[in-house]
CHARMM-style PDB file with segment names, atoms N, HN, CA, C and O in Angstrom:
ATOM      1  N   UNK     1     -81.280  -2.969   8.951  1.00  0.00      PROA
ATOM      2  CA  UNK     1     -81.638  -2.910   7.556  1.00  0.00      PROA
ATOM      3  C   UNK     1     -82.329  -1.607   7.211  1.00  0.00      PROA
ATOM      4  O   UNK     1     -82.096  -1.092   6.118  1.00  0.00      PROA
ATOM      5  N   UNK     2     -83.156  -1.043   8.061  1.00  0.00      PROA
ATOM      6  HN  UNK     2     -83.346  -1.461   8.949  1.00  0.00      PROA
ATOM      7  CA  UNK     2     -84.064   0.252   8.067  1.00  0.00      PROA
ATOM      8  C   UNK     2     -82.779   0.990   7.355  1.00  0.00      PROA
ATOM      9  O   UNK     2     -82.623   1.184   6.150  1.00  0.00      PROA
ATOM     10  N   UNK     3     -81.926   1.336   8.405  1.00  0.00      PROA
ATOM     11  HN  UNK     3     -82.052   1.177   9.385  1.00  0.00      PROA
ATOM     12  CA  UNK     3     -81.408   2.225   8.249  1.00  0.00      PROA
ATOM     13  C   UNK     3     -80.535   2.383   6.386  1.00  0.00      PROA
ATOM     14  O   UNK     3     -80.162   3.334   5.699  1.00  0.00      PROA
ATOM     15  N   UNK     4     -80.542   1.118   6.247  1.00  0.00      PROA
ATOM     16  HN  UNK     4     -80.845   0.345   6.805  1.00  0.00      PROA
ATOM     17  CA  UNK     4     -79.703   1.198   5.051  1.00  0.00      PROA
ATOM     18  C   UNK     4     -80.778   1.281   3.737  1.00  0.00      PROA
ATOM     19  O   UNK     4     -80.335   1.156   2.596  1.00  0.00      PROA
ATOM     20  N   UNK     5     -82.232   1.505   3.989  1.00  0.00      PROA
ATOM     21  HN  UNK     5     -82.591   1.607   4.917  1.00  0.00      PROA
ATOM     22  CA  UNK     5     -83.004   1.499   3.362  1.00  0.00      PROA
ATOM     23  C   UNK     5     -84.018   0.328   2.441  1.00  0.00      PROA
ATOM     24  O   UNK     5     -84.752   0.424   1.458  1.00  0.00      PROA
ATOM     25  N   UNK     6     -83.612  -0.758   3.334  1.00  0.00      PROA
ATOM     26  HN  UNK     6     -83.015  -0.837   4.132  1.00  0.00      PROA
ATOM     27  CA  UNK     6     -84.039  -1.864   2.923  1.00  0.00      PROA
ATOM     28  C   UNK     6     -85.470  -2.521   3.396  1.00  0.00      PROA
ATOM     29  O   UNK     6     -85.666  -1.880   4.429  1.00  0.00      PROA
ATOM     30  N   UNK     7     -86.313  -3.194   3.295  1.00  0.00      PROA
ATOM     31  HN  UNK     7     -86.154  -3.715   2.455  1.00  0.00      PROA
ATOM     32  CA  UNK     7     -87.777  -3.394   3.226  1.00  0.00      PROA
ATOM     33  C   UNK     7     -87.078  -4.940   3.552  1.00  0.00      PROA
ATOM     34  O   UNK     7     -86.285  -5.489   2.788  1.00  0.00      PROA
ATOM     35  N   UNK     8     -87.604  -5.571   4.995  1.00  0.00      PROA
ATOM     36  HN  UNK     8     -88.248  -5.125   5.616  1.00  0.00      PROA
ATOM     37  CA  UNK     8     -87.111  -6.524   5.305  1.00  0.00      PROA
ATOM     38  C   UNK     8     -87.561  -8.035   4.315  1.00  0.00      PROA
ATOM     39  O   UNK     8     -87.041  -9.150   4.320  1.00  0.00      PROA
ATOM     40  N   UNK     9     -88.334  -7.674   3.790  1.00  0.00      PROA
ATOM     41  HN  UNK     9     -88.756  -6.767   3.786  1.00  0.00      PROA
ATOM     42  CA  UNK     9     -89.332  -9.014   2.627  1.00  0.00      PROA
ATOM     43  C   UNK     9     -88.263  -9.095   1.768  1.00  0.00      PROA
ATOM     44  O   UNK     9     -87.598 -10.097   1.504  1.00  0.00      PROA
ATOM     45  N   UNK    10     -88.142  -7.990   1.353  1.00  0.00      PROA
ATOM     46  HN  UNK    10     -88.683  -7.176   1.567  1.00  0.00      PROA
ATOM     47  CA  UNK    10     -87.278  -7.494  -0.101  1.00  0.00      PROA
ATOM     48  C   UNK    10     -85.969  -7.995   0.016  1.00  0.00      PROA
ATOM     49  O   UNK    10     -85.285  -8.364  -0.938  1.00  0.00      PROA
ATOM     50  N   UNK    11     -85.578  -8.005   1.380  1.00  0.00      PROA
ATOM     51  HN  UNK    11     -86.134  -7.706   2.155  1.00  0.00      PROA
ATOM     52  CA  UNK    11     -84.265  -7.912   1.545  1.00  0.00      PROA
ATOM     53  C   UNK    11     -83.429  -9.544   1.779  1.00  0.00      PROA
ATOM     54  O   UNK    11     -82.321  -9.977   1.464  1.00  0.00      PROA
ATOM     55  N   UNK    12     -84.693 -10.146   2.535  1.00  0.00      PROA
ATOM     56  HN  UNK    12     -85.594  -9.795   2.791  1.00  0.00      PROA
ATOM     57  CA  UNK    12     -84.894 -11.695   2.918  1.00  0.00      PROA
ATOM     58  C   UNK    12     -85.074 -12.332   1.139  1.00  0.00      PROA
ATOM     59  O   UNK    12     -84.445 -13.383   1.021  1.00  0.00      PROA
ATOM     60  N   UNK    13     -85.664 -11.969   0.042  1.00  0.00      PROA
ATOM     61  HN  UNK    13     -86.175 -11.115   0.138  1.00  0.00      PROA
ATOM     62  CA  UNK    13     -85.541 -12.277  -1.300  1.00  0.00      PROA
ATOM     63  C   UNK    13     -84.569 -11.991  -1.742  1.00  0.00      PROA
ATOM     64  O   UNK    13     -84.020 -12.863  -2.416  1.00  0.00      PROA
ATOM     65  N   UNK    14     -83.738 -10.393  -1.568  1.00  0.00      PROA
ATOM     66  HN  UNK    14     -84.184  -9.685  -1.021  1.00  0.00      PROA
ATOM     67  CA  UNK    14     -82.300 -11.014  -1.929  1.00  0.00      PROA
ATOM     68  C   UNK    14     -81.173 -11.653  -1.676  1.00  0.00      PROA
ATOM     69  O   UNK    14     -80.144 -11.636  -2.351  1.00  0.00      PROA
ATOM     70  N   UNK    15     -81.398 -12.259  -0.621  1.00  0.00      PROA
ATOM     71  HN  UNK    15     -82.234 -12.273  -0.073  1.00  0.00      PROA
ATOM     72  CA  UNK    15     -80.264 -12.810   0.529  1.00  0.00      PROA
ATOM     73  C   UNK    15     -80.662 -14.268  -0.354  1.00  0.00      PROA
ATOM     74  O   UNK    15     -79.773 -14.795  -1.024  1.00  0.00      PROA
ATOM     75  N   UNK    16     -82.207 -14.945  -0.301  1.00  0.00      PROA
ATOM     76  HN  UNK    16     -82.929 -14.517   0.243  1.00  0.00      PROA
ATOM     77  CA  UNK    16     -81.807 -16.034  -1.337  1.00  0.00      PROA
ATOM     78  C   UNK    16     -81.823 -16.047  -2.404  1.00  0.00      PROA
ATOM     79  O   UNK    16     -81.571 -17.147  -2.897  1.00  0.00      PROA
ATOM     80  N   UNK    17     -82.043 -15.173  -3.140  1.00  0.00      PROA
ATOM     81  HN  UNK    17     -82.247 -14.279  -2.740  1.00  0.00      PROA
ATOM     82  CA  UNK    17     -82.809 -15.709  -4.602  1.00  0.00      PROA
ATOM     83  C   UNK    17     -81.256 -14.755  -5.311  1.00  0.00      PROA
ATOM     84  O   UNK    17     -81.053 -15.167  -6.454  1.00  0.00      PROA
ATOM     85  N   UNK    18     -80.223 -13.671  -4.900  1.00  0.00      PROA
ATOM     86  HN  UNK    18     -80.387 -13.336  -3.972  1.00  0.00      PROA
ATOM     87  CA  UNK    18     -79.050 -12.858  -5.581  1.00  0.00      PROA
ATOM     88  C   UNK    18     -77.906 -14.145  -5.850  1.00  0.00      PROA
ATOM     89  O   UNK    18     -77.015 -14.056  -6.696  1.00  0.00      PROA
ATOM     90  N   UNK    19     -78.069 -15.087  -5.155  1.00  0.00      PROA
ATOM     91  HN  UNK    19     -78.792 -15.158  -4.468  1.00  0.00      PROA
ATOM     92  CA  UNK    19     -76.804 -16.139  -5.865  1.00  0.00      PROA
ATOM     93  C   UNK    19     -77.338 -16.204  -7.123  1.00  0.00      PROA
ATOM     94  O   UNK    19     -76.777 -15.536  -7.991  1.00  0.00      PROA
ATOM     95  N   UNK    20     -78.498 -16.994  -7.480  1.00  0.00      PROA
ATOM     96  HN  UNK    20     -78.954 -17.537  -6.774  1.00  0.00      PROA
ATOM     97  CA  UNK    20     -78.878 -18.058  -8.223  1.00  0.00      PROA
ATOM     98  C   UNK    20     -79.371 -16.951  -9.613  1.00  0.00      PROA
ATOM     99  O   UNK    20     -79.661 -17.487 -10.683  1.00  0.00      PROA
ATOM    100  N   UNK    21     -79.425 -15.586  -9.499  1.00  0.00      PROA
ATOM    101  HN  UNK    21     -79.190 -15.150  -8.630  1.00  0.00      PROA
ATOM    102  CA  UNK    21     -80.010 -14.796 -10.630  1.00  0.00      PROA
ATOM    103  C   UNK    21     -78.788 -13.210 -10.759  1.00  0.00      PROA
ATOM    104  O   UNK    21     -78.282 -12.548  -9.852  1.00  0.00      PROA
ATOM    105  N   UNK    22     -78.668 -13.060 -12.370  1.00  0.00      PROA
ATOM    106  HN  UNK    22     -79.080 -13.597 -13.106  1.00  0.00      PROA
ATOM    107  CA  UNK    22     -77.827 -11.556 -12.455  1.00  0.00      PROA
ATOM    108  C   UNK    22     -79.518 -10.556 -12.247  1.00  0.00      PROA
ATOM    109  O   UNK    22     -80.701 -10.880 -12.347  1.00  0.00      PROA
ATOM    110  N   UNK    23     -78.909  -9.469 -11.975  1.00  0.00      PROA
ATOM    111  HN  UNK    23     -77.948  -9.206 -11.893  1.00  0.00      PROA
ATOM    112  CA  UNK    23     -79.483  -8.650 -12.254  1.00  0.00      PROA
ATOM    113  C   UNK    23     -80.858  -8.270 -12.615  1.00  0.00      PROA
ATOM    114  O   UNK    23     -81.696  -7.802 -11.844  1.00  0.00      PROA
ATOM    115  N   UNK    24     -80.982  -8.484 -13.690  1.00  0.00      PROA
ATOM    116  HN  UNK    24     -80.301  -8.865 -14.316  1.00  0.00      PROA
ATOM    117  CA  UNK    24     -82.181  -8.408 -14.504  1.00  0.00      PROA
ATOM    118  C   UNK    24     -83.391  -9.140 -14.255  1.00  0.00      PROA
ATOM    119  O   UNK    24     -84.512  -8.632 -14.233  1.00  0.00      PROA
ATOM    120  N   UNK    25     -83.048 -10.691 -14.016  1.00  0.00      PROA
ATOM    121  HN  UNK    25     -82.137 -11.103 -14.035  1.00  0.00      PROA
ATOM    122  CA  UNK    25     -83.007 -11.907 -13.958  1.00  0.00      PROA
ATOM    123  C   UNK    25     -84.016 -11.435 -12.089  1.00  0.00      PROA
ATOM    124  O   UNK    25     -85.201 -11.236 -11.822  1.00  0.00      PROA
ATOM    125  N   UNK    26     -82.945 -11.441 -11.390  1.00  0.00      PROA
ATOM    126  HN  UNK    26     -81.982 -11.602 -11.607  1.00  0.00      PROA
ATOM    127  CA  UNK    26     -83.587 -11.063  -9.919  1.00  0.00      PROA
ATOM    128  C   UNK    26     -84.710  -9.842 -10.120  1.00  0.00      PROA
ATOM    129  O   UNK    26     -85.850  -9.882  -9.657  1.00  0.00      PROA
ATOM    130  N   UNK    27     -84.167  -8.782 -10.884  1.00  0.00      PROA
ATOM    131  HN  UNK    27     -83.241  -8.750 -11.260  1.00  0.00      PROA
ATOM    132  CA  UNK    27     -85.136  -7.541 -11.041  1.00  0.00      PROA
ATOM    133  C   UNK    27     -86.339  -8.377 -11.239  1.00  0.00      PROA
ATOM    134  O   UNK    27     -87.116  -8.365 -10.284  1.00  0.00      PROA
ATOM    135  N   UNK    28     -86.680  -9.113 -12.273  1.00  0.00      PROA
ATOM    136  HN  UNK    28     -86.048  -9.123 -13.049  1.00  0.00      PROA
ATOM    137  CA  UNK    28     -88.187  -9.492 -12.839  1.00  0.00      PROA
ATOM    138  C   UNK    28     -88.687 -10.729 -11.758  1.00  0.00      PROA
ATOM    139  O   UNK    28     -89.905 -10.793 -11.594  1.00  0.00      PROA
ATOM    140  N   UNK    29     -87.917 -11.631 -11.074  1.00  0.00      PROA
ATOM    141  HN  UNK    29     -86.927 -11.579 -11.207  1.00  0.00      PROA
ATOM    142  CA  UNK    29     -88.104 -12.389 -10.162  1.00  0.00      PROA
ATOM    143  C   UNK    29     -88.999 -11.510  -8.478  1.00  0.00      PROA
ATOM    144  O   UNK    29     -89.985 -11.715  -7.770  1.00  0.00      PROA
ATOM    145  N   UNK    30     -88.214 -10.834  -8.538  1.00  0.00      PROA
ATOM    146  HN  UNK    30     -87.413 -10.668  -9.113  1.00  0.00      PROA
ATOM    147  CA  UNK    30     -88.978  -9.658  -7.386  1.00  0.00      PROA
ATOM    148  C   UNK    30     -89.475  -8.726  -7.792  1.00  0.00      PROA
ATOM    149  O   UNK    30     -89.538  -7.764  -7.026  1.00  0.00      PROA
ATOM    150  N   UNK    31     -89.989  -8.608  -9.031  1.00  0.00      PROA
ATOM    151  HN  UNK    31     -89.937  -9.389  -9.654  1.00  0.00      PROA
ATOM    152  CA  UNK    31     -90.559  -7.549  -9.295  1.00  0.00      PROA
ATOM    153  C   UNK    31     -90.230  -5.729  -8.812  1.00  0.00      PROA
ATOM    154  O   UNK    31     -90.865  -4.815  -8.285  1.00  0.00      PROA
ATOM    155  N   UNK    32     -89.125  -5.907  -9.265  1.00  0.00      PROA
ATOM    156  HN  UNK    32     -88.609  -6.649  -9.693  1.00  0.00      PROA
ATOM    157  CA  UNK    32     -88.901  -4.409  -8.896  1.00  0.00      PROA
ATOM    158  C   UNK    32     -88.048  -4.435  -9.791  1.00  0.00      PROA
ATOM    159  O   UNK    32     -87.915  -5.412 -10.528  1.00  0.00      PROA
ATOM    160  N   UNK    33     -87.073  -2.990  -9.908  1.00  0.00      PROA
ATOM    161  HN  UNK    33     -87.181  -2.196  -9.309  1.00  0.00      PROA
ATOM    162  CA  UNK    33     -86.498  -2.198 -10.726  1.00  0.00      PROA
ATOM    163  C   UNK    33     -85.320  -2.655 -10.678  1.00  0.00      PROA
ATOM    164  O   UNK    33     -85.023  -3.225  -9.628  1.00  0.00      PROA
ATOM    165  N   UNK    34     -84.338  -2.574 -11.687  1.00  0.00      PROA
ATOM    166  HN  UNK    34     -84.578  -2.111 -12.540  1.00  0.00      PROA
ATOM    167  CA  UNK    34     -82.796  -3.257 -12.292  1.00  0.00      PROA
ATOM    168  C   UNK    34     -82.156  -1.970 -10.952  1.00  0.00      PROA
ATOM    169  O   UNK    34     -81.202  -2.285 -10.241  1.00  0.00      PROA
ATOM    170  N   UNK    35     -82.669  -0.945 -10.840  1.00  0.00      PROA
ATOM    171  HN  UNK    35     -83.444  -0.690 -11.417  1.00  0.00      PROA
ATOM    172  CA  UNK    35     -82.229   0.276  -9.922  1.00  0.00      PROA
ATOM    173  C   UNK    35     -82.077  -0.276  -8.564  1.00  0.00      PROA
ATOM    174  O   UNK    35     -81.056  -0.189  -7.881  1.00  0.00      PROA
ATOM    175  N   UNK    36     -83.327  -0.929  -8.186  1.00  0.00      PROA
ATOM    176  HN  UNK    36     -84.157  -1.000  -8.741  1.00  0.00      PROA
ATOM    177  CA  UNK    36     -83.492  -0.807  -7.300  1.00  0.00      PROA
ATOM    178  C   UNK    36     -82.977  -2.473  -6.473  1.00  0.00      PROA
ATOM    179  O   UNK    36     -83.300  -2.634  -5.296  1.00  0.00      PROA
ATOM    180  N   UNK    37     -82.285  -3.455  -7.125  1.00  0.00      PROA
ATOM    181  HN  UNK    37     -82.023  -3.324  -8.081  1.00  0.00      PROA
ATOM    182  CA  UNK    37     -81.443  -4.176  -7.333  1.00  0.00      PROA
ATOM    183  C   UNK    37     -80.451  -4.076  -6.794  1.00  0.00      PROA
ATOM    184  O   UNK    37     -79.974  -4.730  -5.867  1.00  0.00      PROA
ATOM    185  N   UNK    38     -79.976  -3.008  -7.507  1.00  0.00      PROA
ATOM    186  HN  UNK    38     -80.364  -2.476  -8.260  1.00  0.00      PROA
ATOM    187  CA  UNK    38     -78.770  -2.228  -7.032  1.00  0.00      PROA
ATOM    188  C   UNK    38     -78.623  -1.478  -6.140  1.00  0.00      PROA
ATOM    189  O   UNK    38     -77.549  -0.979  -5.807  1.00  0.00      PROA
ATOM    190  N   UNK    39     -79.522  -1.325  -5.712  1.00  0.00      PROA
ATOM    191  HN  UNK    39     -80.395  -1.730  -5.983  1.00  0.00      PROA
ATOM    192  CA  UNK    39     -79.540  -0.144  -4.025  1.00  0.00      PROA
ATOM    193  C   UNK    39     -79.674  -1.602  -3.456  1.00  0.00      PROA
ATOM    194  O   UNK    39     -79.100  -1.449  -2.378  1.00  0.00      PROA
ATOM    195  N   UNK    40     -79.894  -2.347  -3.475  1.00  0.00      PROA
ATOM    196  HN  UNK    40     -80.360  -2.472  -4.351  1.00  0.00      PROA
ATOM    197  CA  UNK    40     -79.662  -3.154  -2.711  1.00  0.00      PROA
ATOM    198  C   UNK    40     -78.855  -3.971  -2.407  1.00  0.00      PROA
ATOM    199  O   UNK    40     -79.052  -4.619  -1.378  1.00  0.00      PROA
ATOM    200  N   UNK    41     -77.631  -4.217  -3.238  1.00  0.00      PROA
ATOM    201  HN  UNK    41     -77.472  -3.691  -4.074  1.00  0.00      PROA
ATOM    202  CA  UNK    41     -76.363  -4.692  -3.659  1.00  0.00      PROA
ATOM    203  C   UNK    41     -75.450  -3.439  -2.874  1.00  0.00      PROA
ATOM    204  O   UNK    41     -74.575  -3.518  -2.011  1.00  0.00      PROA
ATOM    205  N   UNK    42     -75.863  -2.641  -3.348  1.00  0.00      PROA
ATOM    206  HN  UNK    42     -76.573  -2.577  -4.049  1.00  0.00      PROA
ATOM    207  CA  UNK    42     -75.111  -1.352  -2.413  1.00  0.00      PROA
ATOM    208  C   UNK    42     -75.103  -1.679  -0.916  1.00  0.00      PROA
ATOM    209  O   UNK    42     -74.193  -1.964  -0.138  1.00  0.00      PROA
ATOM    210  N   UNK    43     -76.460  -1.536  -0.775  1.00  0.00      PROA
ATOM    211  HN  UNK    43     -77.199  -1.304  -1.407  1.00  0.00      PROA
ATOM    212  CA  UNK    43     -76.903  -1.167   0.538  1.00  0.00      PROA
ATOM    213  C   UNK    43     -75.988  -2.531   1.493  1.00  0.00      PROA
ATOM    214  O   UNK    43     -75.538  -2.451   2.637  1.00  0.00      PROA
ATOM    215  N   UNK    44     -75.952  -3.443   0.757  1.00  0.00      PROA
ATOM    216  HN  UNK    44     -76.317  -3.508  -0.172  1.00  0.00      PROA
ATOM    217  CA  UNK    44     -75.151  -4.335   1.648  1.00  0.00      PROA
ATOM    218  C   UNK    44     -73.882  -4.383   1.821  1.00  0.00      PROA
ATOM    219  O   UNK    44     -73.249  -4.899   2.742  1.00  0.00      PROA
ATOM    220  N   UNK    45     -73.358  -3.577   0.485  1.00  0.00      PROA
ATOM    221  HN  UNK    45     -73.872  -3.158  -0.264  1.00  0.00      PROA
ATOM    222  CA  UNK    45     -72.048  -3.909   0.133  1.00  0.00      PROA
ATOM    223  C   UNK    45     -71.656  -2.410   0.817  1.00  0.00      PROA
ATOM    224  O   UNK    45     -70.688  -1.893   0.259  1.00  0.00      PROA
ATOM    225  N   UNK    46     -72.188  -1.689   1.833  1.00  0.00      PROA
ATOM    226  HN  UNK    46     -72.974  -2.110   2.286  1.00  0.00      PROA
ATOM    227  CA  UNK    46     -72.176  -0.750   2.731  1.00  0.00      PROA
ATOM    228  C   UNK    46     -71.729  -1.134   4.153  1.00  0.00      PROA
ATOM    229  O   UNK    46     -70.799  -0.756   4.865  1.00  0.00      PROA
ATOM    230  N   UNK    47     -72.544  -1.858   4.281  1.00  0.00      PROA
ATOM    231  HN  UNK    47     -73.300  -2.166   3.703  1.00  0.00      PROA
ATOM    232  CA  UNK    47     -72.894  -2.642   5.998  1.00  0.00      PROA
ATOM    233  C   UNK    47     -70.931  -3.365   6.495  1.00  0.00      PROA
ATOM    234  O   UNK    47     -70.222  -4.097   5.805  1.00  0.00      PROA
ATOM    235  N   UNK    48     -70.843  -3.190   6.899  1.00  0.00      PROA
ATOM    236  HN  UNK    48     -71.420  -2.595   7.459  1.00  0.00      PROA
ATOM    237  CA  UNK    48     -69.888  -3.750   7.878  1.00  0.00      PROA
ATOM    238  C   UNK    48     -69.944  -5.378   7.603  1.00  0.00      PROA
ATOM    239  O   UNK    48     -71.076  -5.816   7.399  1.00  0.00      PROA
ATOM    240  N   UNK    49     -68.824  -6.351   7.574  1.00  0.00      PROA
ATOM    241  HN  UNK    49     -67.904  -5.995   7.740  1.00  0.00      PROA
ATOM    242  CA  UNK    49     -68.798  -7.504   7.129  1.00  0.00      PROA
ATOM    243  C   UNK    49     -69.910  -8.243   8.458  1.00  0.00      PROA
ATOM    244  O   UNK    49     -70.947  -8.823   8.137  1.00  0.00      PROA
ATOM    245  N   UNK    50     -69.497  -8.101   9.853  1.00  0.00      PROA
ATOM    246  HN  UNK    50     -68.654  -7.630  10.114  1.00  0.00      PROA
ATOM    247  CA  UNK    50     -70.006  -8.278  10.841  1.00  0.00      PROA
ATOM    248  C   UNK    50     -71.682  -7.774  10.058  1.00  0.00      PROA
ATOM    249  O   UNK    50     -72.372  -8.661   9.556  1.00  0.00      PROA
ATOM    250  N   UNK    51     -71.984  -6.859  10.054  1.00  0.00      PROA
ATOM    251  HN  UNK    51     -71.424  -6.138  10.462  1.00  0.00      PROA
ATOM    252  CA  UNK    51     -73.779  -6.810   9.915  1.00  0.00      PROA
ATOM    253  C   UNK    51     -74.425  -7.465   8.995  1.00  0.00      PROA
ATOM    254  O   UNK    51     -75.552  -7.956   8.946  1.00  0.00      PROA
ATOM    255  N   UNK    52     -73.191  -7.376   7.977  1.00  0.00      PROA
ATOM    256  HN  UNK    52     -72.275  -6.977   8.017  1.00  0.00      PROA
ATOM    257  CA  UNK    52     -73.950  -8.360   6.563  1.00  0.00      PROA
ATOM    258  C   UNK    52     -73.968  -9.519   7.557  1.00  0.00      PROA
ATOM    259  O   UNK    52     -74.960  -9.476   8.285  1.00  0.00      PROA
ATOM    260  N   UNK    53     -73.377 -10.253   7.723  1.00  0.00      PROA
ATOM    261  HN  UNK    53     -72.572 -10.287   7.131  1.00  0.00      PROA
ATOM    262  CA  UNK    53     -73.102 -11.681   7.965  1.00  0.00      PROA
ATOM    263  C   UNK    53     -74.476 -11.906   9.248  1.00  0.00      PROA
ATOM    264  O   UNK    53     -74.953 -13.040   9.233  1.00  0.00      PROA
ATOM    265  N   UNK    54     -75.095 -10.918  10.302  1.00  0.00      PROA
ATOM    266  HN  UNK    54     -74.707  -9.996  10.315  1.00  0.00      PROA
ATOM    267  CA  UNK    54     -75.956 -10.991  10.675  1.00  0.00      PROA
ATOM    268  C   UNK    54     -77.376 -10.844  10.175  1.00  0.00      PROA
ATOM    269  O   UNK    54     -78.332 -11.522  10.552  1.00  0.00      PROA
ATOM    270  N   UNK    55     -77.392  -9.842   9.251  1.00  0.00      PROA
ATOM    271  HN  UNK    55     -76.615  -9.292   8.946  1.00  0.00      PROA
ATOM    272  CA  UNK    55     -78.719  -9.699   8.746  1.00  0.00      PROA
ATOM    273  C   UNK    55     -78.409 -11.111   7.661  1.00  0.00      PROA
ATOM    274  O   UNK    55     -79.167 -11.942   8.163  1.00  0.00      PROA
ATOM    275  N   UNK    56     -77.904 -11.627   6.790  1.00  0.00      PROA
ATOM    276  HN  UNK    56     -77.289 -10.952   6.383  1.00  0.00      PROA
ATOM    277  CA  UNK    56     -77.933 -12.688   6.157  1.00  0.00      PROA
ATOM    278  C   UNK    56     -78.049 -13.774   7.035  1.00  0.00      PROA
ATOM    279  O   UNK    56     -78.353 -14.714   6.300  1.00  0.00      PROA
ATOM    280  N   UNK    57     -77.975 -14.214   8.277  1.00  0.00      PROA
ATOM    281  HN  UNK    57     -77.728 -13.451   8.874  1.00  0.00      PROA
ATOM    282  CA  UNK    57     -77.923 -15.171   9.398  1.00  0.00      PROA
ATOM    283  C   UNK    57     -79.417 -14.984   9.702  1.00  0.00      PROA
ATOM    284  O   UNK    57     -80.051 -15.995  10.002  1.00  0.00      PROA
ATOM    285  N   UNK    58     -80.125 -13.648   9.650  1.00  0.00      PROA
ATOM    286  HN  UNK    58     -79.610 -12.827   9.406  1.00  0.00      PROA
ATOM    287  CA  UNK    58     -81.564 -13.714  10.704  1.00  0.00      PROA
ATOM    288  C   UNK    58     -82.235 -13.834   9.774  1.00  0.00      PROA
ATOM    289  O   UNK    58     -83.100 -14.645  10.104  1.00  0.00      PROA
ATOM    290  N   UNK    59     -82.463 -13.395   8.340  1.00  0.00      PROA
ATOM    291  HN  UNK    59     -81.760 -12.736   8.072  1.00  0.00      PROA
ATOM    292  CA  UNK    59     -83.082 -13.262   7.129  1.00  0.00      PROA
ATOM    293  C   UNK    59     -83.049 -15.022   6.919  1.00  0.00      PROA
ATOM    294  O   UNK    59     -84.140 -15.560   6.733  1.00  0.00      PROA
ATOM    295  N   UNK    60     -82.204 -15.613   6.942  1.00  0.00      PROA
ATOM    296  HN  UNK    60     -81.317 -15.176   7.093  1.00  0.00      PROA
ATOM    297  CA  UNK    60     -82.153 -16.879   6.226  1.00  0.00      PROA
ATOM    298  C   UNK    60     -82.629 -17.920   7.416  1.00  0.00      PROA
ATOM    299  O   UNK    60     -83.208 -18.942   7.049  1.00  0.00      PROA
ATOM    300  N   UNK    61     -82.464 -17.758   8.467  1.00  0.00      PROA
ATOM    301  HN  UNK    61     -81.993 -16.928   8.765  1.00  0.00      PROA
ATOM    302  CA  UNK    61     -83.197 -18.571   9.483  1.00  0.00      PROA
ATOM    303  C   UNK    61     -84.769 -18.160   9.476  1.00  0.00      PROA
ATOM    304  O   UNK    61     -85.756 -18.857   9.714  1.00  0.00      PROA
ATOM    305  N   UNK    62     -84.666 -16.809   9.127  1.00  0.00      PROA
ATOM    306  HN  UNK    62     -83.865 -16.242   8.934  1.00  0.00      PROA
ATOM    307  CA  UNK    62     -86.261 -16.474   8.793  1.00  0.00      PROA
ATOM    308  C   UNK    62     -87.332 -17.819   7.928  1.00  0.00      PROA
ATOM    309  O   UNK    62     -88.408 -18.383   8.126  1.00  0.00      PROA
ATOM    310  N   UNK    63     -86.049 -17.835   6.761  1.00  0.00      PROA
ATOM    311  HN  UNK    63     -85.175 -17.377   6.601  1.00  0.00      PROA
ATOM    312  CA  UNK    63     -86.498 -18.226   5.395  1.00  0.00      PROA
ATOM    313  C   UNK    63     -86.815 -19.781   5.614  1.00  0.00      PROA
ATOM    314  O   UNK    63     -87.700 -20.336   4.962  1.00  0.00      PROA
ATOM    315  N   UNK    64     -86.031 -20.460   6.580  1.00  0.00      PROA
ATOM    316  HN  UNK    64     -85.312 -20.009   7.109  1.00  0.00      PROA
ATOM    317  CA  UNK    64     -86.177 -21.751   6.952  1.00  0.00      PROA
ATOM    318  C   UNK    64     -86.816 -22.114   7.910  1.00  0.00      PROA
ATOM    319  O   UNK    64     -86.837 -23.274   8.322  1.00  0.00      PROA
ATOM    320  N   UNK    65     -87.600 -20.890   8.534  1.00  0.00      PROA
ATOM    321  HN  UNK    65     -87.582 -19.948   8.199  1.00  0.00      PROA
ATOM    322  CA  UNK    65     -88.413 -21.413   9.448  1.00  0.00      PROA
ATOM    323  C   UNK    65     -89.712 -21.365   9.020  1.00  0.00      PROA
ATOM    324  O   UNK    65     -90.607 -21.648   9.816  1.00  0.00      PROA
ATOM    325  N   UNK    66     -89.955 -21.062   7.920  1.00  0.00      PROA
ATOM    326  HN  UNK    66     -89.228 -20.833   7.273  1.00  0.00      PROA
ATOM    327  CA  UNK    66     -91.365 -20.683   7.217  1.00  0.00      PROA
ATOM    328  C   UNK    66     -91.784 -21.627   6.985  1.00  0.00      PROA
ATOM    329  OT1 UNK    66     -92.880 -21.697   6.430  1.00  0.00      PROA
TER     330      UNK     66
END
C-alpha cells in the first residue's frame, strides 16, 4: 500500500465504507478531500487484480477482528 501512497487507516476505510458511499459522500465520511478519494480509487485501480484482492483480504480481516 506504501508504495501506492496509501495510509493503511485510510485505506482499511475505503475498502469498507467505498461500496456503501459516491464520492463526496465518502470524502465527508473520512474526512478528507473529493481529491484525495480519488488517489485512492486510482491508487487501487493501479495495483494488480492479485494485490487488490490481497490488500482488500488483510484490510478487511483487519476490520473484523477489531
Amino acid at each position: 500500500m506504501i508504495e501506492h501512497g496509501l495510509t493503511r487507516e485510510n485505506a482499511a476505510k475505503y475498502v469498507a465504507w467505498s461500496p456503501c458511499f459516491n464520492r463526496k459522500e465518502l470524502a465527508e465520511e473520512m474526512q478528507l478531500s473529493e481529491d484525495s478519494i480519488f488517489r485512492y480509487k486510482r491508487a487501487f485501480a493501479e495495483m494488480s487484480a492479485v494485490e487488490r484482492l490481497q490488500v482488500i483480504s488483510v484490510l478487511s480481516q483487519e476490520l473484523l477482528d477489531e
